[in-house]
N, C-alpha and C positions, 0 to 999 in steps of 0.2 A: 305698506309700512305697518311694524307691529307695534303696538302702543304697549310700552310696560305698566304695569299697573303697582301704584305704592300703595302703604299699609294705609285704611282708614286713619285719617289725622285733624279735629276739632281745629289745631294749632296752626297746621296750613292752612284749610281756610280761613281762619281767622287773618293771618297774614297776607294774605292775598289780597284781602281787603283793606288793611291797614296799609298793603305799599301803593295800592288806589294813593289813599285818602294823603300818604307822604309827599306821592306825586305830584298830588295839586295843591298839597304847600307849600312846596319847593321850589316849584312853577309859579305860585301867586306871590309867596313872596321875594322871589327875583323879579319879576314884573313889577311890584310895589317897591322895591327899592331903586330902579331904574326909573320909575317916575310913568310908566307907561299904562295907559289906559287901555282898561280889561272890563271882561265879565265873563264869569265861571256859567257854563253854556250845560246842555246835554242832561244826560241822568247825575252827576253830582250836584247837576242846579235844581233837577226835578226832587232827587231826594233828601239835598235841604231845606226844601218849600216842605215837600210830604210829611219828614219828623215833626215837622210844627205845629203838625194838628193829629199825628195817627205812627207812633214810631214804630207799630206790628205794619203797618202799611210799606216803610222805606224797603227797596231794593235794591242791589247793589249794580255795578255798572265796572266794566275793566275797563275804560279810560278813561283821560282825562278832554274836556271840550273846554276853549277859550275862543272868547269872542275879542275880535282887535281891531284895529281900525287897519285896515293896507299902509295908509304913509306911515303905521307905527312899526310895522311889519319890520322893518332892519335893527331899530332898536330894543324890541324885543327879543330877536334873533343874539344878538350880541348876550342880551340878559339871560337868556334861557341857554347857551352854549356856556356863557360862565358860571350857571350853575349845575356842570355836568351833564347836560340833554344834548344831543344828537342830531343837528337835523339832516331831514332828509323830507325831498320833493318827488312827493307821490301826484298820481293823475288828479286827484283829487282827495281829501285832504294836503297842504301842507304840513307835517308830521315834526317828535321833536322825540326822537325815541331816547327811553331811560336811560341809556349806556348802549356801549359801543356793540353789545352781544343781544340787545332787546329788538322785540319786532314789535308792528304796528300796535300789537294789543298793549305793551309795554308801552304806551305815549301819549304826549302831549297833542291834540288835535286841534290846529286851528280854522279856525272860521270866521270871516270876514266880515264885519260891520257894513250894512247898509248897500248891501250887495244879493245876490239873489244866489241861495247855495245851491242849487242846481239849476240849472236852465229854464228847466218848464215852470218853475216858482212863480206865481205873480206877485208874490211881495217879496219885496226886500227884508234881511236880516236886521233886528235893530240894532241901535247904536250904543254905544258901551257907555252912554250918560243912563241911559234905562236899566239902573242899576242901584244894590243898599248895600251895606257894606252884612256881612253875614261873618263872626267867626274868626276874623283876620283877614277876608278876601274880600272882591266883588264879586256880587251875586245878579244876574240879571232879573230884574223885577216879575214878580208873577205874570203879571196880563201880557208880558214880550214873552215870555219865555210862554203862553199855551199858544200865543200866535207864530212862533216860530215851528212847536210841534206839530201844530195845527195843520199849518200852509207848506208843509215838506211833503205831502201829497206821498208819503209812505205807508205804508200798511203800518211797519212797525213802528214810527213818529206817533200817528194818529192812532194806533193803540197804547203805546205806550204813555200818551198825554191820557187818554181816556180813563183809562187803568189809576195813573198816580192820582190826577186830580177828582177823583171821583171821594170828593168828601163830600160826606153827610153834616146837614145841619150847623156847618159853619160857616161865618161872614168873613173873607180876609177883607181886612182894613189895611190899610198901607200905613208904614209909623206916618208922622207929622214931620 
C-alpha cells in the first residue's frame, strides 16, 4: 500500500488532538447524564495528572480509555450509541468507534473495573469509586491509575507510567 503524503499542516495536528480531547467529552458526558459510573483511564488520565505539575511534560494519546463497572456495561452501551459511538466487540477491548466509517484508533476503549485486564495480571483494575472529578469528567485517582500502569506487566504501560510520572520535587497531595 502507498501512503499519500499531505502538505505539512500545524492545523491537522492540532486537530487531531482536539478530536482526542471531543471524544472523551462526548463519551463523559453521555456517561454523566445516564447517571453511570466511570473513570477516564489510559494516557488522557496520565496526562491530566502530568499538566498539573509540568505541561512541557504532557503527551498526547489517539484514544480514548474508560474504566466501568460490567453490570454497568448495557447502560452505558445505550448512553454512548445515543451519542453517536458505534459499538463494536473486539477480542479484546470492548470498542465504541466514533462513527460509523472510524477504526479502533477512532474510539472509545473500555476497560472493566475490578477485573484483571489481561490474564497473567495479579491485580485487579480498580474500581470507578477511586476517582475526582477533573474538568467535567472522572478521573481515576493518581495511586490507581500508577497501579494500574504499573501491574499491566507491558513494556509500554511500565514505560509509559515511568516516563509521565517521573516528577521532580513534588508532593501530590490528594484535595480533602
Amino acid at each position: 500500500m502507498t501512503a499519500i503524503l499531505e502538505n505539512f499542516s500545524l492545523g491537522r495536528m492540532v486537530g487531531a488532538v482536539e478530536k482526542v480531547r471531543a471524544r472523551l467529552l462526548r463519551a463523559t458526558a453521555a456517561l454523566n447524564h445516564a447517571g453511570v459510573a466511570y473513570a477516564v483511564v489510559g494516557g488522557n488520565a496520565v496526562a491530566a495528572w502530568v499538566v498539573r505539575v509540568d505541561e512541557a511534560a504532557v503527551r498526547n494519546t489517539r484514544d480514548v480509555d474508560i474504566l466501568l463497572r460490567r453490570a454497568d456495561f448495557d447502560q452505558a452501551r445505550q448512553a454512548l450509541e445515543a451519542a453517536g459511538f458505534v459499538y463494536r466487540h473486539a477480542a479484546s477491548p470492548n470498542i465504541f468507534l466514533d462513527g460509523e466509517n472510524a477504526t479502533a484508533r477512532d474510539a472509545v476503549h473500555i476497560v472493566f473495573a475490578n477485573e484483571r485486564i489481561k490474564p497473567h495480571e495479579t491485580v485487579l483494575s480498580p474500581d470507578v469509586t477511586e476517582t475526582e472529578d477533573a474538568d467535567g469528567y472522572r478521573i481515576l485517582l493518581l495511586e490507581a491509575l500508577v497501579r494500574i500502569k504499573l501491574t499491566a506487566w507491558r513494556d509500554k504501560g511500565g514505560i509509559h507510567a515511568l516516563q509521565k510520572f517521573r516528577v521532580r520535587d513534588v508532593v501530590y497531595l490528594p484535595n480533602p
